[in-house]
PAZAPA-4460 file (N, C-alpha, C; in steps of 0.05 Angstrom, whole numbers, plus 32768, in hexadecimal, padded with zeros to 4 digits):
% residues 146
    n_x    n_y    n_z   ca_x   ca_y   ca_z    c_x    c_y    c_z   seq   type   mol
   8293   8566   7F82   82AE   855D   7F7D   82B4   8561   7F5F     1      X     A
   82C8   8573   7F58   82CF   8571   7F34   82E0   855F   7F34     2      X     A
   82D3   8557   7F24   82E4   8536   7F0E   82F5   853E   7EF3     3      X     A
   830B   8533   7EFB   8321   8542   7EE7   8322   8525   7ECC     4      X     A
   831F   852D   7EB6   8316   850D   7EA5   833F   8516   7E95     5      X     A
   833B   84FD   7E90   8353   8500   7E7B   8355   8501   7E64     6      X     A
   8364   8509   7E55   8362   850A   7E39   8354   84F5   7E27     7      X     A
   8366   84DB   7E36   835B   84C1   7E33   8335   84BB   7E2D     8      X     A
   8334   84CA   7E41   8309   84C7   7E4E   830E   84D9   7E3C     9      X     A
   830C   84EC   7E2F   830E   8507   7E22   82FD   84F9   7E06    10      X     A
   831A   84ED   7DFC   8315   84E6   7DE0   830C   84CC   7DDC    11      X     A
   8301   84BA   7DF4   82E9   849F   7DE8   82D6   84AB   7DEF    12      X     A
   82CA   84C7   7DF9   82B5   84D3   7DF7   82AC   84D8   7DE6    13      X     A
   82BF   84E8   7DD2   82BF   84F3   7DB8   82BD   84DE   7DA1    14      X     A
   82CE   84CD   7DAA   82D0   84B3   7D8A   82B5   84A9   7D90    15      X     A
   82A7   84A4   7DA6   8287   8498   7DA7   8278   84A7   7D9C    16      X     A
   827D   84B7   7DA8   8263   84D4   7D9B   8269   84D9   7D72    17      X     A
   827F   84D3   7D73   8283   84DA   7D52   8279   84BF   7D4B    18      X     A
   827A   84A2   7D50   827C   848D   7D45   8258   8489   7D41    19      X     A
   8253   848F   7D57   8234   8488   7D58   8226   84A3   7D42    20      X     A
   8231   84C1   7D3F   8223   84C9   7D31   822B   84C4   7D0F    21      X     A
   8241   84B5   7D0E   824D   84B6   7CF5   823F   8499   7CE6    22      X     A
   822A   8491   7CF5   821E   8477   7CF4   8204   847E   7CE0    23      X     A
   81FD   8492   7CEB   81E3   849B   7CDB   81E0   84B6   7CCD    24      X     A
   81F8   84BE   7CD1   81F6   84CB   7CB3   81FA   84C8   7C96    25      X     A
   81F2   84D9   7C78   81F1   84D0   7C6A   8212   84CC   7C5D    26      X     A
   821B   84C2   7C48   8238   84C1   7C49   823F   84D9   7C45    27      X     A
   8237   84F1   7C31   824A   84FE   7C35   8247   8514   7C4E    28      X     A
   8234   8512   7C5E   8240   851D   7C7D   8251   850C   7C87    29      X     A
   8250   84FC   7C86   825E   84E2   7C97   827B   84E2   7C8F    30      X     A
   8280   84ED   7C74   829B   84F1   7C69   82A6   850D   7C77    31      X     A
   829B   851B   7C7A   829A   8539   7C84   829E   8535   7C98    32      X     A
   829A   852D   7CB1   8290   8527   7CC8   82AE   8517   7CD8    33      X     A
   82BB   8501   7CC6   82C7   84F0   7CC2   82E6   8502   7CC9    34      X     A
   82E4   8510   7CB5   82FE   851F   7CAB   8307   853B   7CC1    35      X     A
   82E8   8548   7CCA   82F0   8556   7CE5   82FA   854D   7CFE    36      X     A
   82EA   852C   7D06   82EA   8526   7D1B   8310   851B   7D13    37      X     A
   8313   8511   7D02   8334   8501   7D05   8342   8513   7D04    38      X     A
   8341   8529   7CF0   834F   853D   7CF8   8359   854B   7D1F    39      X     A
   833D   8552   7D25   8340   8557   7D36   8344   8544   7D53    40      X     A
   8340   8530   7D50   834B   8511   7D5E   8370   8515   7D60    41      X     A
   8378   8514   7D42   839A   850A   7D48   83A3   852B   7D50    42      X     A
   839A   853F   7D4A   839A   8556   7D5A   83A5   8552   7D74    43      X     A
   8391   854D   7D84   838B   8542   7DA1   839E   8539   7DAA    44      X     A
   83A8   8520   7D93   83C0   8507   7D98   83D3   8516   7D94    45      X     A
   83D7   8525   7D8D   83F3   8537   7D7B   840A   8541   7D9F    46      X     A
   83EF   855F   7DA4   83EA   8563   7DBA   83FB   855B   7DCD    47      X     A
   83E5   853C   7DD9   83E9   8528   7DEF   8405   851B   7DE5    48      X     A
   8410   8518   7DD1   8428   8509   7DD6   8437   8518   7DD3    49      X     A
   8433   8537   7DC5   844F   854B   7DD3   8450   8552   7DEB    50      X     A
   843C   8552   7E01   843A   8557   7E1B   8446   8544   7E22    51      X     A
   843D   8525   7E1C   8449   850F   7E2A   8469   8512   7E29    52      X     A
   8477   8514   7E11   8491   8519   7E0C   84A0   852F   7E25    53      X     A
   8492   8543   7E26   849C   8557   7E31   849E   854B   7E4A    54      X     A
   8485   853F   7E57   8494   8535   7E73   8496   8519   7E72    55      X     A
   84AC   850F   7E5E   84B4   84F4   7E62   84A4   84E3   7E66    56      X     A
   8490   84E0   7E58   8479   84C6   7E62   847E   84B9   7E44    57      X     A
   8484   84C4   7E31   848E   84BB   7E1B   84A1   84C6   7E0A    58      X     A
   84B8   84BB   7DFB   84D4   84BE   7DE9   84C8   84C6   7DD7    59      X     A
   84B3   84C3   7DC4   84AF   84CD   7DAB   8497   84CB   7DA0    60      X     A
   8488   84E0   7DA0   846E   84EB   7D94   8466   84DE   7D7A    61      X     A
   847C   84DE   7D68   8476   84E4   7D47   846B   84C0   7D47    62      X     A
   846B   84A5   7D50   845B   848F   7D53   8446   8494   7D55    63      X     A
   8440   8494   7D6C   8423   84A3   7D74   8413   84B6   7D58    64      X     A
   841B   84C3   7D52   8414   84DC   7D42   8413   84D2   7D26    65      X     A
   8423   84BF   7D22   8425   84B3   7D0B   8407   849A   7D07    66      X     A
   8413   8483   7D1E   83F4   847F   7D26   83D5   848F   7D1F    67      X     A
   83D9   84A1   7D25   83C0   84B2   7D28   83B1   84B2   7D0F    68      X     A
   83C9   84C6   7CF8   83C6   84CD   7CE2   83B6   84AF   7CD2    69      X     A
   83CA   849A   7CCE   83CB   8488   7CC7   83A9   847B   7CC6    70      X     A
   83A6   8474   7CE2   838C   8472   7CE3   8378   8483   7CDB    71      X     A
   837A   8497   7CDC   8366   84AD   7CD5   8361   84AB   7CB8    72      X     A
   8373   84A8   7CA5   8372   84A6   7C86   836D   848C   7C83    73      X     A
   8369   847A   7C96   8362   8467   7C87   833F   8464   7C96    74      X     A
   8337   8472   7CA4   8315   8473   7CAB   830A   848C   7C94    75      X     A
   831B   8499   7C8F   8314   84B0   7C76   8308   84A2   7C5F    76      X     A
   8328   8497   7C53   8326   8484   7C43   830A   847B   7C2F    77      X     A
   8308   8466   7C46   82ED   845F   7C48   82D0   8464   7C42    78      X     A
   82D3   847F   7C54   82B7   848E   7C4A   82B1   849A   7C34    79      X     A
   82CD   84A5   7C27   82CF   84B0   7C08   82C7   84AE   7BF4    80      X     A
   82BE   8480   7BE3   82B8   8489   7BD7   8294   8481   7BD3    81      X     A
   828A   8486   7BEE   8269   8488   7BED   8261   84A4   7BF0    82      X     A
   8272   84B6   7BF9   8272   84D1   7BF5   8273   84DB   7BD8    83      X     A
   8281   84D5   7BCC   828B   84D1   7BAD   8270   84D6   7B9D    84      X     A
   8267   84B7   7BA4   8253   84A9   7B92   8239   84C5   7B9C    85      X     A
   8235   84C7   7BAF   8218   84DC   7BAC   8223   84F6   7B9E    86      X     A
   8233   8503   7B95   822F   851A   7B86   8241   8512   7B6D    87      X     A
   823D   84F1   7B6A   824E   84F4   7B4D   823C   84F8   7B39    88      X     A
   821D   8507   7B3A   8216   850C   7B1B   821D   852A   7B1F    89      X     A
   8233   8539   7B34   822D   8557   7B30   8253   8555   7B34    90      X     A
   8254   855B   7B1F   826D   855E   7B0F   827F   8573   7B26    91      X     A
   827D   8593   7B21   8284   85A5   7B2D   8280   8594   7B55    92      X     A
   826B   858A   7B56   8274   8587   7B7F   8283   8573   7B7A    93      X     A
   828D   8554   7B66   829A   853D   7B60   82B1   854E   7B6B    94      X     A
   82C1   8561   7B4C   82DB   856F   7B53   82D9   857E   7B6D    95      X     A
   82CC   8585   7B7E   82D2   8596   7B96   82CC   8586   7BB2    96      X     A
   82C3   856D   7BAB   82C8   8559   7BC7   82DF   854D   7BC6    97      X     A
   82E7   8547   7BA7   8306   8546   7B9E   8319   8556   7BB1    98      X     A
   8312   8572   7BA6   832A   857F   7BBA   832B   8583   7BCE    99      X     A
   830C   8582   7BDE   8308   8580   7BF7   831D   856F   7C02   100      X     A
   8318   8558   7BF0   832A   853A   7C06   8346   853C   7BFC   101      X     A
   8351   8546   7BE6   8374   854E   7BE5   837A   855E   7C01   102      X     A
   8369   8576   7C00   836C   8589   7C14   836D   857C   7C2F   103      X     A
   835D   8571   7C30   835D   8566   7C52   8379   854F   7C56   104      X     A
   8378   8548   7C3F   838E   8530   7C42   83B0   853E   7C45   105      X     A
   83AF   854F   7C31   83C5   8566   7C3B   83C3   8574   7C56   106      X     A
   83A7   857D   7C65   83AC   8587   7C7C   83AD   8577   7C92   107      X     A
   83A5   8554   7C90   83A5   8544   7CA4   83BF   853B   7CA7   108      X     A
   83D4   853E   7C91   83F3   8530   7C8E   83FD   8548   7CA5   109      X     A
   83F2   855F   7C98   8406   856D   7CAB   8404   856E   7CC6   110      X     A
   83ED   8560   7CD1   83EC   855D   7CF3   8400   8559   7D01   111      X     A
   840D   8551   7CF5   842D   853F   7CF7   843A   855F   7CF7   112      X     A
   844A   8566   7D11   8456   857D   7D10   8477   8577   7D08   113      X     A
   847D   8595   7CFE   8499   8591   7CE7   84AD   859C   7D00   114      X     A
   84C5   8591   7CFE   84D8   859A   7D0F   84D8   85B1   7D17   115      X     A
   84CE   85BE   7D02   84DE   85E1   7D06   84C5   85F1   7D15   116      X     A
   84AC   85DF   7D21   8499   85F4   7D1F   8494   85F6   7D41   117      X     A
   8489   860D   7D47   8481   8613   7D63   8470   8616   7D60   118      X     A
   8463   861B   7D84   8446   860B   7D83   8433   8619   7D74   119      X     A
   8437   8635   7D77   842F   864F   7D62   8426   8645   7D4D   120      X     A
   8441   863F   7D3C   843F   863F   7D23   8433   862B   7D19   121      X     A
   8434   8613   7D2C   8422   85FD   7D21   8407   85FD   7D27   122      X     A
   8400   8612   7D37   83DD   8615   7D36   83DA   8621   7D26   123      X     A
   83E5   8637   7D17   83E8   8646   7D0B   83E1   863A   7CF0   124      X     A
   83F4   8623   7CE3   83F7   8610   7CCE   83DE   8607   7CD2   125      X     A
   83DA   85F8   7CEB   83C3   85E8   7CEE   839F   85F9   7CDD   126      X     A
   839D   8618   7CED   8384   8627   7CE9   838C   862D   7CCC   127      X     A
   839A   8634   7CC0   8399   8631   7CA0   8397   8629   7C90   128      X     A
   83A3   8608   7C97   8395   85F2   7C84   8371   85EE   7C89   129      X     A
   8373   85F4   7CA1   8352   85EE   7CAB   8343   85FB   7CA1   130      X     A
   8344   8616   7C96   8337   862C   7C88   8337   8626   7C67   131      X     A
   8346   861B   7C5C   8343   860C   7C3E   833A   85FB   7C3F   132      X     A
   833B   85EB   7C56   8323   85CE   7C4F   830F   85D0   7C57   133      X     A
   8301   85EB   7C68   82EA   85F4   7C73   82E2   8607   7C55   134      X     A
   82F3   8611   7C3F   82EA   8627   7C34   82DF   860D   7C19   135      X     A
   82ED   85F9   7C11   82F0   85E7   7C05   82CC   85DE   7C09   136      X     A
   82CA   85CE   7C1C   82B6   85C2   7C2A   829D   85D8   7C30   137      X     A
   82A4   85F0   7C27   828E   85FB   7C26   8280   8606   7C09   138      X     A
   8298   8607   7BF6   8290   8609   7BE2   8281   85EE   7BD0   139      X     A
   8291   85D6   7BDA   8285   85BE   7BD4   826A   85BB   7BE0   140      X     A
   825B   85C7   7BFE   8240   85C4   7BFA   822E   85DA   7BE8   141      X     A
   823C   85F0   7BE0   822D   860A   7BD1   822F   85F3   7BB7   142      X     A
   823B   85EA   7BB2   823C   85DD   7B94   8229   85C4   7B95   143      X     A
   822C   85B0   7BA4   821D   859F   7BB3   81F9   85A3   7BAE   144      X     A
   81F1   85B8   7BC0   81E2   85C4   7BC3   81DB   85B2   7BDB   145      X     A
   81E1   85B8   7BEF   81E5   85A4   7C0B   81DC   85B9   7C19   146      X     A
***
């Protein structure tokens, strides 16, 4: 018999599995780790409440979505500044976990889709910011030495 799960079962699969490994890693994976999974969490939510909209199960997405974001920067937040503290005697990874976290904070605002955009263009938006905070985050471990 296939078992059809819901989005719902979907993502307390995922928030367990992130929570429990985000438990024992060091901070700055855990900051790393943090910032993909929320990203990709209000994603999910973005998604499910433009679906929901479309067939009337709900009036308006941008709560929800707003919700999302909201929470997400504030579990970021958090992890930032013990992430901080391990590469603050290396100056050059200091400034590039810096921009790491502008960068993500600019690409997590934009989860929140803009009136004018189709679905295209907002994956589109979406894989571009993702690629500077992946190019960001990778130069910060070459600097790192992670």
């Amino acid at each position: 018999m296939k078992k059809n799960f819901t989005p719902s079962v979907i993502l307390l699969c995922i928030a367990m599995t992130a929570a429990s490994a985000e438990e024992k890693q060091p901070p700055v994976q855990a900051f790393r780790s943090a910032t993909q999974f929320h990203a990709m969490m209000c994603r999910i939510e973005t998604q499910t409440a433009i679906a929901k909209v479309e067939l009337g199960e709900l009036s308006n997405a941008i709560p929800t979505i707003g919700t999302c974001i909201k929470k997400g920067r504030e579990e970021v937040k958090k992890l930032y500044p013990a992430a901080l503290a391990k590469v603050s005697k290396n100056p050059n990874a200091t400034k590039i976990l810096k921009d790491y976290y502008a960068a993500w904070l600019t690409s997590f605002d934009a989860v929140m889709p803009q009136s004018s955009d189709t679905k295209r263009g907002y994956q589109l938006r979406q894989e571009s910011m993702d690629e500077k905070s992946d190019l960001l985050w990778n130069r910060f471990e070459i600097e790192a030495g992670i």
